[in-house]
N, C-alpha and C positions, 0 to 999 in steps of 0.2 A: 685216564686218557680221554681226551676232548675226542668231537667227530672228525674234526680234519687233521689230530695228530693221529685217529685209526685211520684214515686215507693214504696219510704220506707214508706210514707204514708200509701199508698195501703196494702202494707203488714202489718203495723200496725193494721191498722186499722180492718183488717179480721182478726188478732189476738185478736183482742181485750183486748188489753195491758192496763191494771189498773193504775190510782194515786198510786204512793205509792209502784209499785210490782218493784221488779224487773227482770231484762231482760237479757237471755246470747243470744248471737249469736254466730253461732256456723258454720266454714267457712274456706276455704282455704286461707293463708297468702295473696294468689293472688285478694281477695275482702276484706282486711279490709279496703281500700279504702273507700269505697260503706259501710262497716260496721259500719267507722266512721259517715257516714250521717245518718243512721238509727239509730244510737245511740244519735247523735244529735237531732232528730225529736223523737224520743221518749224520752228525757230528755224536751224536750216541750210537750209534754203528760205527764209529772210528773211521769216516770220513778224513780224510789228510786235510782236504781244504775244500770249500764250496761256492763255487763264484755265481750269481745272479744274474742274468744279461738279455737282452733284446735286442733283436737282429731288426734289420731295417724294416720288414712287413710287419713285425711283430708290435712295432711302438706306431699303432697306427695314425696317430693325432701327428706325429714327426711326418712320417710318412706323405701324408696327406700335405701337409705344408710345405714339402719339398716341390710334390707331383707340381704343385696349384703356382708357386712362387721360385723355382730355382730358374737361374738361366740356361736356355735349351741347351748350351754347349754344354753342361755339367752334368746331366741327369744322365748318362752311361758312366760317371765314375763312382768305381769301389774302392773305398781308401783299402791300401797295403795291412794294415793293421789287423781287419777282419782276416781279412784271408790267410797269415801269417798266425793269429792267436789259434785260430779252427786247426792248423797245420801240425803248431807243436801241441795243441791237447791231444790230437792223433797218435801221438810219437811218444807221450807218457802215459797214452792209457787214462784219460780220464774217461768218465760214464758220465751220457747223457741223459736228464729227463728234459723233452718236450711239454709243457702244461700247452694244452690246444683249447682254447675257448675264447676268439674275439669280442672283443668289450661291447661290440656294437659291428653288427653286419650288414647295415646298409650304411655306414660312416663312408664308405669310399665308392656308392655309387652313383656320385655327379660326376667322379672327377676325369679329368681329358684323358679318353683312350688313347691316345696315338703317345700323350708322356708318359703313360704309365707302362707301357708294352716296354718303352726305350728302359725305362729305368729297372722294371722288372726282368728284361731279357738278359740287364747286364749284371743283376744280385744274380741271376740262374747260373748263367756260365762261369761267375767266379764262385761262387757255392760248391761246383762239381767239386773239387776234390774232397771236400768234407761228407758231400753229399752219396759220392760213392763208397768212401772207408762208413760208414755208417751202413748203406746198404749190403758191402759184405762182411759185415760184423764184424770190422777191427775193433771195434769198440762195443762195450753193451750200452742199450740205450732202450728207452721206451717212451711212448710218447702217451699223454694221459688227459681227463677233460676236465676243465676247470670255469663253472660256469661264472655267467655274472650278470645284472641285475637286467641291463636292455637286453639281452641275449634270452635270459629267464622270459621278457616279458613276451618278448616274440615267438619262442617255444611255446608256451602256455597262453597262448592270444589273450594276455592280460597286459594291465598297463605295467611299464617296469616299475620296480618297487621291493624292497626289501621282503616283501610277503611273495610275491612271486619267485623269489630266487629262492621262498622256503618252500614253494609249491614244487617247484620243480625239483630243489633234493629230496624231496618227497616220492617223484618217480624214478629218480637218479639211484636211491638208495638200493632196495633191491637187484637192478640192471648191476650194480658195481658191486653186490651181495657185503654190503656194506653193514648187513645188519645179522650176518650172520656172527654164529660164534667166533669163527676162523676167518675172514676175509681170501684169505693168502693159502689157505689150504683148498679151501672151492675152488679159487683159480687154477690151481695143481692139477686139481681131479678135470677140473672142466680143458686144461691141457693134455691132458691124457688123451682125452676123450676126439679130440681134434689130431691129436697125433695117429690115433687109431683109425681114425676119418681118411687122412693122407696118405696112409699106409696101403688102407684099400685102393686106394685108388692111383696109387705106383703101382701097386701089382694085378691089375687089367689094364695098364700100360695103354694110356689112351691115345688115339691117332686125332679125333677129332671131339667135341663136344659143339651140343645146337642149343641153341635157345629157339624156344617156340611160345607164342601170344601175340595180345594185343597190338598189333603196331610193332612187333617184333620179329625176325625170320632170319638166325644171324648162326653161322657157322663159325666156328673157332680153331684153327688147326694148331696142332701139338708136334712138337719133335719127337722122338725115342727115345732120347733122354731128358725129357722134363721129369722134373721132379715136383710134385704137390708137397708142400708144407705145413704147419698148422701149429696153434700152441708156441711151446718155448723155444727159442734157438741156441746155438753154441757159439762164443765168440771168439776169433783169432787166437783166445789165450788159453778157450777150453772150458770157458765160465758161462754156464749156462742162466738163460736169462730171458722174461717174456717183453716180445715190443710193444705189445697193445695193454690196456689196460680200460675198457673192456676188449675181448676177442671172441669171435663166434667164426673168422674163417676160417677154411682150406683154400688154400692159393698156389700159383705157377706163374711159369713164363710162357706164353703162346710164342708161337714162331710170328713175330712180326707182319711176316709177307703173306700169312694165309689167313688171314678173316673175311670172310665177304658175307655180305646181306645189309639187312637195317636192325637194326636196333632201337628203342624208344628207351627214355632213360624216366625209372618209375619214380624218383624222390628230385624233390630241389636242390641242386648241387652248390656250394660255399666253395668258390675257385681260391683256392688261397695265395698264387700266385698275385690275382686279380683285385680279388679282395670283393667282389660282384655272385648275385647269385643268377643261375641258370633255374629257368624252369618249363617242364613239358616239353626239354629237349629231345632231339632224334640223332642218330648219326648215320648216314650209310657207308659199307666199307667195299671195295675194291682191288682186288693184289693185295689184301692189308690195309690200306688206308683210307682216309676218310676222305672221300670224293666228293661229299653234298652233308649239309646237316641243318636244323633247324631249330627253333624253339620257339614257345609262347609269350615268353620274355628271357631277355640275356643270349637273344643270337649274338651281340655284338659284344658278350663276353669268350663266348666260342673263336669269333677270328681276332679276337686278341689272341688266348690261348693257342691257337695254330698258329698265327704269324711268327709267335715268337721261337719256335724252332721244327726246321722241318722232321725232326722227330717223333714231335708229339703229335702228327696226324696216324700214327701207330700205335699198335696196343704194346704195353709192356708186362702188362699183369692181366691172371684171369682167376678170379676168386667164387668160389660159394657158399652159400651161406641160407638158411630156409629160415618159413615162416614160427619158428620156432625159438628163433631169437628171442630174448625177454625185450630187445631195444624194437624189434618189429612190432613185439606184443602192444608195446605202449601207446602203440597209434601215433607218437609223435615224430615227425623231423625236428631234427635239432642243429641245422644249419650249422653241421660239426661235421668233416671230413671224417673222422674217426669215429664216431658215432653211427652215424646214417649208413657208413661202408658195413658197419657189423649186422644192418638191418636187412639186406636183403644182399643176393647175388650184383656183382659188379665187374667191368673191367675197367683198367687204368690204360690212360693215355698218354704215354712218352716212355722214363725208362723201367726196365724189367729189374728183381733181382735178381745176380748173375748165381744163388745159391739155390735157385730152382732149376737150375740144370747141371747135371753131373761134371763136374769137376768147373763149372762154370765160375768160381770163387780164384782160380788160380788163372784164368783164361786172359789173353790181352782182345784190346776191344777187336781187333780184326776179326781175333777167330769168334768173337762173340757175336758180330753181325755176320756171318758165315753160319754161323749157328742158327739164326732166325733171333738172338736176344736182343732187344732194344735197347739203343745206349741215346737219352735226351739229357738235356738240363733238367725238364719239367717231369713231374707223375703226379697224376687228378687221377682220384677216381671216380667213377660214373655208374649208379646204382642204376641195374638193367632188373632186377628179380622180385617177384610178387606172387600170392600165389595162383596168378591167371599165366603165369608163364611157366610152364616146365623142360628141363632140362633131362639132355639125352646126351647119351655119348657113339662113340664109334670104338671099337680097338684094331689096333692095327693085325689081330688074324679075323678081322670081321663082324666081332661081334656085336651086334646093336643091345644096349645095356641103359633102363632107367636108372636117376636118378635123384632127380625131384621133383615130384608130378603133386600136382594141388598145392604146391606151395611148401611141400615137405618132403627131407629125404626118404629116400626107400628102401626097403631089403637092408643087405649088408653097413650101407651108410648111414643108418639110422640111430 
């Protein structure tokens, strides 16, 4: 077995891909490569059928040539067909893989802000319905990293090049325990291990959680019934299955309407909306939302992002994660949504999912903003955690309770 038919394995295998189901993947042109072998190793899993595909962000050379060259009238339309095929794979059950690693992450940053929000805001709204059956696990799905040579060379501050993209599965390898005996069995244990995590921390039933440091002073308020999650989930049909591929959080839904303070965000964030990076941003929140915010470079990736739905000046997700990470250990950003979120503590900005609060999985969106759950088109998230920042919580009988001070967790979380 080559190195990337034991990957596609791995990732199989945490999806836990059925006889008989079938499979999209779902990827930039620049990995069907690698799409091909995972389509091949799961057609040896008794895959029914495996369709290959690229969604509009994801083909970013199309993408770009649309933004730069279509007539202004056109750039709000979504042909029928996308939103019709995403519809009926919902309704047969097929399982999604995500491969996340853009070919190139500054390819889209000249291009005109004002046609990119239009065109992005209109893939957002017509994406919800696939975009929520996915968030409450009508489907299994996992979303996984798939590097590539410019990507390699800008992680690695080397020029891109075939040796860089081997320099970096070099650090990639152990982060993905890729060289273990078992690949698929480490991530079991290390699901465990996060479900144990979650567990604690349903049962001192949090009222509020702080962040404290540098350039950060940020309260997070919680419902009664939020629920922390972690590790593998279960999906509509009972089939258990992990979303990350790597995973190092515990996560929830904050009550939308009660965050307040500032926040500094500690890693470069890749808006994948946007397709632009953020860096040395701040947010401050009020009632819950974002009332002012800054950055070093990429503020004017920020009010793209907020213009395009007044949702997403709200948090939907509140995740932790310590210095303890192997992907934090590496020192590196990897200008990967999925990656950099496993590095350190974060929140996301737009929508929550509705399976972090009790019974929130069957709920219509009324009672889910009634609830404090955030329902947007958009969810980015935004790495807040280092170890100069420590986390505290509150319980609703009172209790003031550590929980990651130096950059690690403590006590019982540990």
């Amino acid at each position: 077995m080559t190195f990337l038919e034991k990957y596609a394995n791995v990732i199989l295998t945490s999806l836990n891909l059925q006889k008989g189901q079938n499979l999209l993947v779902r990827t930039e042109p620049v990995h069907w490569k690698f799409a091909s072998i995972i389509a091949a190793e799961a057609y040896k899993k008794g895959a029914r059928y495996v369709r290959v595909d690229s969604n509009e962000k994801e083909n970013q050379l199309l993408y770009k040539a649309r933004v730069e060259n279509s007539l202004e009238e056109y750039l709000d339309y979504v042909p029928t067909i996308k939103t019709e095929t995403y519809k009926i794979m919902v309704e047969e059950g097929w399982a999604l893989i995500s491969l996340n690693g853009t070919e190139d992450p500054d390819l889209l940053s000249t291009i005109d802000p004002n046609r990119n929000t239009i065109i992005g805001k209109a893939i957002a709204e017509a994406g919800k319905p696939f975009r929520e059956a996915v968030q409450n696990h009508r489907i299994q799905w996992i979303v996984a990293f798939a590097p590539t040579e410019i990507l390699s060379g800008k992680i690695m501050d080397v020029p891109p090049s075939p040796q860089a993209l081997d320099k970096l599965w070099e650090v990639l390898t152990p982060i993905l325990h890729l060289d273990d005996e078992d690949p698929s069995a480490t991530w079991r244990e290390r699901g465990l291990t996060l479900k144990k995590r979650s567990s604690v921390l349903n049962k001192l039933q949090l009222k509020e959680v702080y962040f404290k440091g540098p350039g950060t002073d940020l309260k997070v308020g919680l419902r009664g019934k939020a629920r922390w999650e972690g590790g593998s989930s279960i999906s509509e049909k009972g089939i258990e299955f992990s979303p990350n591929i790597p995973t190092e959080e515990v996560f929830t839904a904050p009550d939308f309407r009660l965050t307040e303070g500032r926040v500094q965000i500690t890693r470069p964030v890749l808006v994948p909306t946007i397709g632009k990076i953020i860096e040395g941003g701040w947010l401050e929140f009020k009632a819950g939302k974002v009332v002012n915010y800054g950055a070093n470079s990429g503020k004017d990736v920020l009010d793209q992002y907020l213009a395009m739905d007044p949702a997403a000046a709200y948090l939907g997700e509140l995740a932790l994660v310590d210095s303890n990470s192997p992907i934090f250990k590496s020192g590196k950003t990897f200008y990967n949504i999925l990656f950099d979120e496993n590095a350190s503590c974060h929140i996301a900005l737009g929508s929550a999912y509705p399976d972090c609060y009790e019974d929130g999985g069957s709920m219509s969106e009324k009672d889910l903003l009634d609830n404090g759950i955030n329902i947007s088109n958009l969810h980015t998230d935004f790495m807040i955690g280092s170890p100069d920042v420590d986390v505290t919580g509150l319980t609703w009988d009172g209790r003031k309770v550590d929980i990651i001070i130096d950059g690690e967790f403590v006590g019982e979380f540990a």
